[in-house]
N, C-alpha and C positions, 0 to 999 in steps of 0.2 A: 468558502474554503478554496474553492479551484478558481474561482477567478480574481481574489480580491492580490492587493499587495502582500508580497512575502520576499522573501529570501530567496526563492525557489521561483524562476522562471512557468507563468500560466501552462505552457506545454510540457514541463515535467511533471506539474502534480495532476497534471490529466493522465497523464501516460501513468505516474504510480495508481490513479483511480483505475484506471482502465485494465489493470493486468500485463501493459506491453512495455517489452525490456526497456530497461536505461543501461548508462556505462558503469562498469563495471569499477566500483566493488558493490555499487547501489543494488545494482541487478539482483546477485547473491543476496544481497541482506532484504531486501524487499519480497522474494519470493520466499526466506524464511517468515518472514510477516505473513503472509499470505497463509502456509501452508503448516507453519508450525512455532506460530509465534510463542508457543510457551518452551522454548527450547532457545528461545535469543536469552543472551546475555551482556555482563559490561564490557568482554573481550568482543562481541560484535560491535557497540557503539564506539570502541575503541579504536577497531580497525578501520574504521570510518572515518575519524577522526585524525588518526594516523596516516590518513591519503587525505585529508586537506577538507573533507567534506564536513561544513559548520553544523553545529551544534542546530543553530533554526532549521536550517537545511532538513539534518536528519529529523528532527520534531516535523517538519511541513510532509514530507512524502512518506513518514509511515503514516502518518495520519491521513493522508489523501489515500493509500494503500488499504490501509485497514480500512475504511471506509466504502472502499467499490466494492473490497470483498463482499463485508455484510450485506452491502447492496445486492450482489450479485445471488449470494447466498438467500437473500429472502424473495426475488425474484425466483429461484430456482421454488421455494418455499411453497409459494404462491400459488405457481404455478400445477404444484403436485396437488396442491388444495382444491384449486378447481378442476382438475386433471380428475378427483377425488369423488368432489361433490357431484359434478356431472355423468359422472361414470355408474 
């Protein structure tokens, strides 16, 4: 996913995996991914859309986004686990 060919430059869908800004309108829409994806709508893909940013494009970095989160999320998970267990 992050290194293969896409639409999307190898150092953006690291940067959407990793949490760290891109330019803007991405930024905004990506950290609703992150923080409150059930609150995106078609007016969000739209306005994406509407500054030139393609349809792969948007498919490639939410999914590179949503994907570090869970990451990060089940590392946090994990960690409370054996944080848990050992304690």
């Amino acid at each position: 996913m992050l290194e293969g060919k896409g639409t999307t430059d190898v150092a953006a869908r690291r940067a959407a995996f990793s949490g760290q800004p891109l330019q803007e309108p991405l930024d905004q829409y990506l950290r609703k991914v992150r923080s409150a994806s059930y609150q995106l709508t078609d007016a969000d893909i739209q306005r994406l859309r509407s500054a030139g940013v393609a349809e792969d494009a948007i498919f490639e970095l939410t999914i590179a986004d949503a994907l570090g989160a869970a990451e990060r999320g089940l590392r946090v998970g994990l960690m409370a686990l054996g944080e848990t267990a050992g304690g």
